[in-house]
N, C-alpha and C positions, 0 to 999 in steps of 0.2 A: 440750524440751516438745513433746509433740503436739498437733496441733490440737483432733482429735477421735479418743474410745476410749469401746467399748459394753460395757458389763455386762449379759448374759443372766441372768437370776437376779439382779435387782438390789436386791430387795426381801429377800433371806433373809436370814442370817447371812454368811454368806461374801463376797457378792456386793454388799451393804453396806458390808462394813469393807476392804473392796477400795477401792469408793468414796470412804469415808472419809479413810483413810490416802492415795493416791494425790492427793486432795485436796489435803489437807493439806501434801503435800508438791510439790505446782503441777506434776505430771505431764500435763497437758493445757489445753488451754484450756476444753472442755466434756467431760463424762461424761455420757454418754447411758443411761439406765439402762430396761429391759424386763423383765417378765415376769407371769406368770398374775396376779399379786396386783395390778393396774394401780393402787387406791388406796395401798397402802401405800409402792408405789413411787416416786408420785408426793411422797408424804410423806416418805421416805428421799430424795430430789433435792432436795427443799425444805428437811430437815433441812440439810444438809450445807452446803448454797447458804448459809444462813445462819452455818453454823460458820464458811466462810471465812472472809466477810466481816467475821468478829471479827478475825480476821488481815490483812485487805483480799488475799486472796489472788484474784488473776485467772482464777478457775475456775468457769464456771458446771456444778452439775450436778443435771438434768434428767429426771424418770420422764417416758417416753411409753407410749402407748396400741396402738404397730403398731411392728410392725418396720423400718414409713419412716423413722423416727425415727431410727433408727442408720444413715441412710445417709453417705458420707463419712468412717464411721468408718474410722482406720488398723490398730487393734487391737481384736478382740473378744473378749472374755473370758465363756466361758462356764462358768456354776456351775449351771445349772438341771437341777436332779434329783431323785430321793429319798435326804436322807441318812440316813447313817447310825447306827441306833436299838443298842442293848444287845442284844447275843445276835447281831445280822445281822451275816455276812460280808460283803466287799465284792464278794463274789462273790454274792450273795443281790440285788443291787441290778441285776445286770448284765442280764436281758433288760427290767425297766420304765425303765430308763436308759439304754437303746441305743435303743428306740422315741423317747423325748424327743431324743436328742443327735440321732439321724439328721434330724427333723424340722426343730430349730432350723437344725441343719448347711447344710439348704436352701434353708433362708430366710434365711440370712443368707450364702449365694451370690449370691443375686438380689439382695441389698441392697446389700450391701458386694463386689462381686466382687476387690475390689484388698485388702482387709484380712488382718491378720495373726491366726488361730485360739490362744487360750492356751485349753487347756482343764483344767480344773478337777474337774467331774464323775467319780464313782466306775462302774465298776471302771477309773481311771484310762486306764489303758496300753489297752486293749481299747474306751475310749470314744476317745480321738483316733485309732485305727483305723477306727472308724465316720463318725468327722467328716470323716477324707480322705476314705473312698467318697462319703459324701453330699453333699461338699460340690465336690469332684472339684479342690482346691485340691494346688498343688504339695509335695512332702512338707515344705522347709524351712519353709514358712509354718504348718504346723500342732504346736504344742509343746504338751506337755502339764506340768503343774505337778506334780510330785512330790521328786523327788531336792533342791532346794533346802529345802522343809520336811522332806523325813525324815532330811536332813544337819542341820538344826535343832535335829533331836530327838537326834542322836546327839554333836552341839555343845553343847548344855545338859546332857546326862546326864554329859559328860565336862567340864564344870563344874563337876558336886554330886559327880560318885565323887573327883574331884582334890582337893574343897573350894577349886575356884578360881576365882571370877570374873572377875579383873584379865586374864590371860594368853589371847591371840587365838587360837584353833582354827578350822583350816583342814577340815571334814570334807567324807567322800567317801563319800556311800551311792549304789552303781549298784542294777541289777534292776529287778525289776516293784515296785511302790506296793502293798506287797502284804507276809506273815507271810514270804515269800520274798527278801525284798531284802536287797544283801548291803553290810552295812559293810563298809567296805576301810581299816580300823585302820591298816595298812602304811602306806597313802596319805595318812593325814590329818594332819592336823600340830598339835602343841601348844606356841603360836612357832614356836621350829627346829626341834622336837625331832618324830621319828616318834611318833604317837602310842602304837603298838604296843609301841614299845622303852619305853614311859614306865609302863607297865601288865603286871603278870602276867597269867598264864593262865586263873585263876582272874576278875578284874577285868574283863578281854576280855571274858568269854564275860558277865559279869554285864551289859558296857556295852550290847554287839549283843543280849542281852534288852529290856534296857528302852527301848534304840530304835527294837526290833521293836515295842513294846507302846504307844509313847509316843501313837499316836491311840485307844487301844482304854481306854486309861487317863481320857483326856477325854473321851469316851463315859460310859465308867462312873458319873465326878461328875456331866455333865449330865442323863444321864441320859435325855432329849429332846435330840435332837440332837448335833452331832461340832463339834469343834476349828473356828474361826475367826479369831481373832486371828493363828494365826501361819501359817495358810493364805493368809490376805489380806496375811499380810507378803511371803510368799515371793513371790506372782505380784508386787505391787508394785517388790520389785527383781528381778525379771527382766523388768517396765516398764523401769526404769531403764537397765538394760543393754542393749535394745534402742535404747532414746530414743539415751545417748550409751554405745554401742559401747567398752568397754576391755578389754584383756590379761588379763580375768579368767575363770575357766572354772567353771561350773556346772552342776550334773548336771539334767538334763529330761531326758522323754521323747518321745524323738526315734525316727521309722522308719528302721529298720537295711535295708542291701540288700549283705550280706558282711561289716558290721564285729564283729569280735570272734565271728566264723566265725558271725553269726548272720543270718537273713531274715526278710523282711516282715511283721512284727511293731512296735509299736512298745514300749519300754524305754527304763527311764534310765539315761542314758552320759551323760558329762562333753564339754561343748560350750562352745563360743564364740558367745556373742547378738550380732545385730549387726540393722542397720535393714531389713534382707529375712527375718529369722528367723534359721533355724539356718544360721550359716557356717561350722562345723568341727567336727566329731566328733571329738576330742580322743583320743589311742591309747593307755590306759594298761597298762603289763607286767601280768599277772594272773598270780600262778603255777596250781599245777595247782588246788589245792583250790578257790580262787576262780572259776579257770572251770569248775568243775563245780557250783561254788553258781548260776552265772550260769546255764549252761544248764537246771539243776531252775528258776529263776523265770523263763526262758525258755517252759519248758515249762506251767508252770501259764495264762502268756498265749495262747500258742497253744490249748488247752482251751477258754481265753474264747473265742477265735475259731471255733473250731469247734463251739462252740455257736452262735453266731451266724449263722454262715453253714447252720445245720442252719435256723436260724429267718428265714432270707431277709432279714438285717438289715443283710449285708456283700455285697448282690447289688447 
């Protein structure tokens, strides 16, 4: 359990059921919750505060008015942005959600200088690029949430193509949080079994569609606003896996400086969470085709950046 952990955007959908769930499950003693909406926020800490206490769970959680409020915090998890609507890319989001992250970024150096950065915010991989610069935090401390939900998405789709929900899946989606990420079928496991060997060619390519599509899909029925329920699951267990540290490995994005012959960018690769952040960049075999899918979602992140840095937002 942690002491204390801040929600930036704690008032949205995301950054509520983050709350919620994390609650529920006595991941800290307090949750400190901030953002623009300061009434609703206050009213989501108060919600919540109350749901424990139906459980008698030992979690107070708390909207405040300033960023003093989250001082002390261990981990800050940042969801504040604009999400994302029907029709917009996640690329469509990236210069008025680089202005927001770099901001928070700073303010939440000055508050929290010792805390650990989960970031959440779209164009994912390109926004925890911004929250190092801004925040000038060391690379392990800053992770970005994606590969554990878009392994979710390609876990559940290989639940409904199988018709199986009994049998555990192990999945592995690396690359950017993005139309470009690459499931790694080979790598995933369905029990013991490779997933890849479990599925034709034909099924493959149907599965890495609709785990391409699987946030674009809950877009469409919301219609106003993106995916939260199982956004707010992913960063909670990789709460988890920080809090108490085990042998398990999940993909986040993490800043590469030579791994998988890639640079200074950040991308999801398969890591080891421990209570300082990222402990281990995990090496897995890629044959050829895979590292050419990795370096095309490579490449669409660095683009991100080099818009950025045209817009003096990674200076």
């Amino acid at each position: 359990m942690f002491g204390k952990i801040a929600i930036i955007g704690g008032s949205g959908n995301v950054g509520s059921h983050i709350a919620f769930l994390g609650a529920m499950k006595g991941i800290a003693k307090e949750i400190a919750l901030f953002s623009i909406d300061i009434p609703r926020c206050k009213g989501v800490g108060l919600d919540i505060s109350q749901a424990a206490a139906v459980f008698n769970i030992p979690t107070h959680i708390k909207g405040y008015e300033s960023y003093e409020g989250l001082s002390e915090s261990e981990v800050v998890i940042i969801t504040a942005g604009i999400p994302r609507t029907p029709n917009m890319t996640r690329d469509d989001l990236l210069l008025k959600n680089a202005h927001i992250m770099r901001e928070v970024s700073q303010n939440v150096a000055k508050i929290a200088p010792n805390a650990l950065l989960l970031i959440v915010s779209n164009p994912l991989d390109a926004m925890c690029l911004v929250a190092k610069h801004a925040s000038g935090f060391d690379k392990q401390r800053i992770i970005g949430m994606a590969g554990v939900l878009d392994g979710a998405r390609l876990g559940y789709e290989s639940k409904v193509l199988l018709n199986d929900f009994q049998t555990p899946i192990k999945p592995y989606v690396i690359g950017s949080h993005s139309d470009d990420m690459l499931p790694l079928l080979r790598h995933s496991l369905y029990g013991a079994e490779n997933l890849a060997d479990r599925l034709d060619l034909d099924s493959q390519q149907n599965l890495i569609r609709e785990t391409k599509n699987g946030g674009a899909k809950i877009v469409s029925y919301y219609q106003q606003g993106s995916a939260y329920f199982a956004p707010a699951s992913a960063v909670v267990k990789m709460l988890e896996l920080i809090a108490n540290p085990q042998d398990e490995e999940v993909v986040c994005s993490v800043y590469i400086q030579g791994e998988y012959g890639l640079q200074g960018i950040y991308i999801g690769l398969p890591i080891k969470l421990g209570k300082k952040g990222v402990e281990k960049i995990v090496n897995l075999t890629l044959n050829k085709q895979e590292q050419e899918i990795l370096k095309i979602s490579a490449q669409g992140i660095k683009k991100q950046v080099e818009i950025l840095k045209n817009n003096g937002l990674l200076n």
